[in-house]
N, C-alpha and C positions, 0 to 999 in steps of 0.2 A: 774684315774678311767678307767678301761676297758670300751670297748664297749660293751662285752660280758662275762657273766658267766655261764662257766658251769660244773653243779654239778651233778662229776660221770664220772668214767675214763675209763670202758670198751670203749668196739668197738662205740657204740654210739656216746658217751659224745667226745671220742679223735678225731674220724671222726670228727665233727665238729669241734672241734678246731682247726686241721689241716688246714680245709677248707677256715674258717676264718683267722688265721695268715699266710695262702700262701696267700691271698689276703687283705693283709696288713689293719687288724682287730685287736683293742687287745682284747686278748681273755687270761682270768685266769679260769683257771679247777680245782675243787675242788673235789678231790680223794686221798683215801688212799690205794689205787693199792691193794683193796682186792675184787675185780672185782671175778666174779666164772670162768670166764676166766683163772686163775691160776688152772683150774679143766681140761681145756681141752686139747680139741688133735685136730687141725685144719687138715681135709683131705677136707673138701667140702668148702673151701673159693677160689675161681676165682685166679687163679694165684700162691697162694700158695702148694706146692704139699704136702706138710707136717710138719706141724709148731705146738712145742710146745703151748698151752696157756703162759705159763710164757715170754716165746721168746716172745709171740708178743704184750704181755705187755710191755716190755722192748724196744723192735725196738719202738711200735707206739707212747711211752712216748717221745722217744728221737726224733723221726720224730714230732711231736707236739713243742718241746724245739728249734728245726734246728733252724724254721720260727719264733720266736720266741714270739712262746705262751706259757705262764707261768702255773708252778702245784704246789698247796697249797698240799702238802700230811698233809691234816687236814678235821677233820669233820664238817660239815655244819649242827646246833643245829635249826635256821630257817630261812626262806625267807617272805619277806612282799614285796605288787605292793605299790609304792610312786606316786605322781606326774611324779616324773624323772624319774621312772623308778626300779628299783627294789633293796635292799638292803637285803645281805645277812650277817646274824652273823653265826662265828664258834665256836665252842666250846671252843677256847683258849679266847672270849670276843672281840675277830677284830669282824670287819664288813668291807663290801666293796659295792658298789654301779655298776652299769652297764645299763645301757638301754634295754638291752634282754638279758632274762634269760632262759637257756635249762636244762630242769631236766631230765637224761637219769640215774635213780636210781637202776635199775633191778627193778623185777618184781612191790617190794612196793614202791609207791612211796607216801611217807605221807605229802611230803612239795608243791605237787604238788593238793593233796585232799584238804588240806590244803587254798589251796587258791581258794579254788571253783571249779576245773576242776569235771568232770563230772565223772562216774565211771561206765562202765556195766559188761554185763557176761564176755565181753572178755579183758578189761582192761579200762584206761582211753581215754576217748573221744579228740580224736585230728586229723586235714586233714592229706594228704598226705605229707605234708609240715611239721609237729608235730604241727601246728599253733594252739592253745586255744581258747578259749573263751575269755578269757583274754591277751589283746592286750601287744606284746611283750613277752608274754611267751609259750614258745615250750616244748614238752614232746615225748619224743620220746623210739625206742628201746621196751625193754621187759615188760615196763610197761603197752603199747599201743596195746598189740599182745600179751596175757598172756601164750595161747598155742600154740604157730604157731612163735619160736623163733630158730635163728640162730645169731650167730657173724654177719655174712655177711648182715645180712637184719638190724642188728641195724646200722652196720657202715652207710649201703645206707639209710637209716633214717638220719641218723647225717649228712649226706653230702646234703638231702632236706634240712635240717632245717637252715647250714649254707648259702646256694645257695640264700632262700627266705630272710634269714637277710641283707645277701649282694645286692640282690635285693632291697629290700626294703630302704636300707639308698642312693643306688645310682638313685634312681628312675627309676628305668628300669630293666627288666629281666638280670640277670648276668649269664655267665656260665665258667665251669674251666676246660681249654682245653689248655695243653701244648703241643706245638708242638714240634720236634726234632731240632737242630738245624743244620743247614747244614754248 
């Protein structure tokens, strides 16, 4: 059982992944890499000068796989809150279990309505963290910021959302800060 799942492979969902298995998290992603990222054309992301969408589909799956967090390229049919934490079925009839769950869906996000989260003009209701109402579950990216969306703002989304889970099981503020090495 993971420690974490999450459903939805753009810039969002994969940020956090990363985040989580560089700091030795399991974390399983549930995406079928049809992200509208395969739409774009990255000129405004920090660092990148000029980056396919497909490309960075591709680099940030494989950077997510490095550290070794796992990708279901399969659909997620629904999500239910348990006692323990959270169980997701896929379309294929699996299910799997995790203690925190990130739904980083693009704009609709129905499994996140679904389980109560709150919904206004501009998306659904979640802190700076993606943190819910519902304890252990994050929502983050385009669903949260309906018009006011970039790649880059879902990824720093997805890196709150991972930072506050890692906080939260270590009991203390965490942060992800590599140094060079000399």
């Amino acid at each position: 059982m993971p420690d974490v799942i999450v459903v939805g492979d753009g810039p969002g969902g994969l940020s956090a992944a990363l985040f989580l298995a560089k700091n030795d998290s399991t974390v399983t992603v549930f995406g079928q890499d049809e992200t509208l990222m395969h739409k774009a054309l990255l000129y405004n992301y920090l660092g990148i000068p000029k980056m396919t969408g497909p490309e960075f589909q591709r680099v940030s799956r494989e950077q997510v796989r490095s550290f070794g967090g796992e990708i279901q390229d399969v659909e997620v049919s629904s999500v239910a809150k348990g006692a323990d934490g959270f169980e997701v079925k896929t379309a294929d009839g699996k299910s799997q279990q995790a203690q925190y769950l990130i739904l980083a869906t693009g704009p609709a996000n129905p499994l996140a309505e679904g389980l109560g989260i709150a919904k206004e003009a501009d998306g659904l209701v979640a802190d700076r963290n993606g943190r819910t109402s519902v304890e252990g579950l994050y929502v983050l990216g385009w669903s949260t910021r309906l018009k006011k969306i970039q790649a880059i703002i879902s990824a720093g989304d997805g890196a709150c959302a991972a930072l506050d889970i890692l906080s939260a099981k270590a009991g203390e503020d965490m942060h992800d800060f590599d140094l060079i090495e000399e």
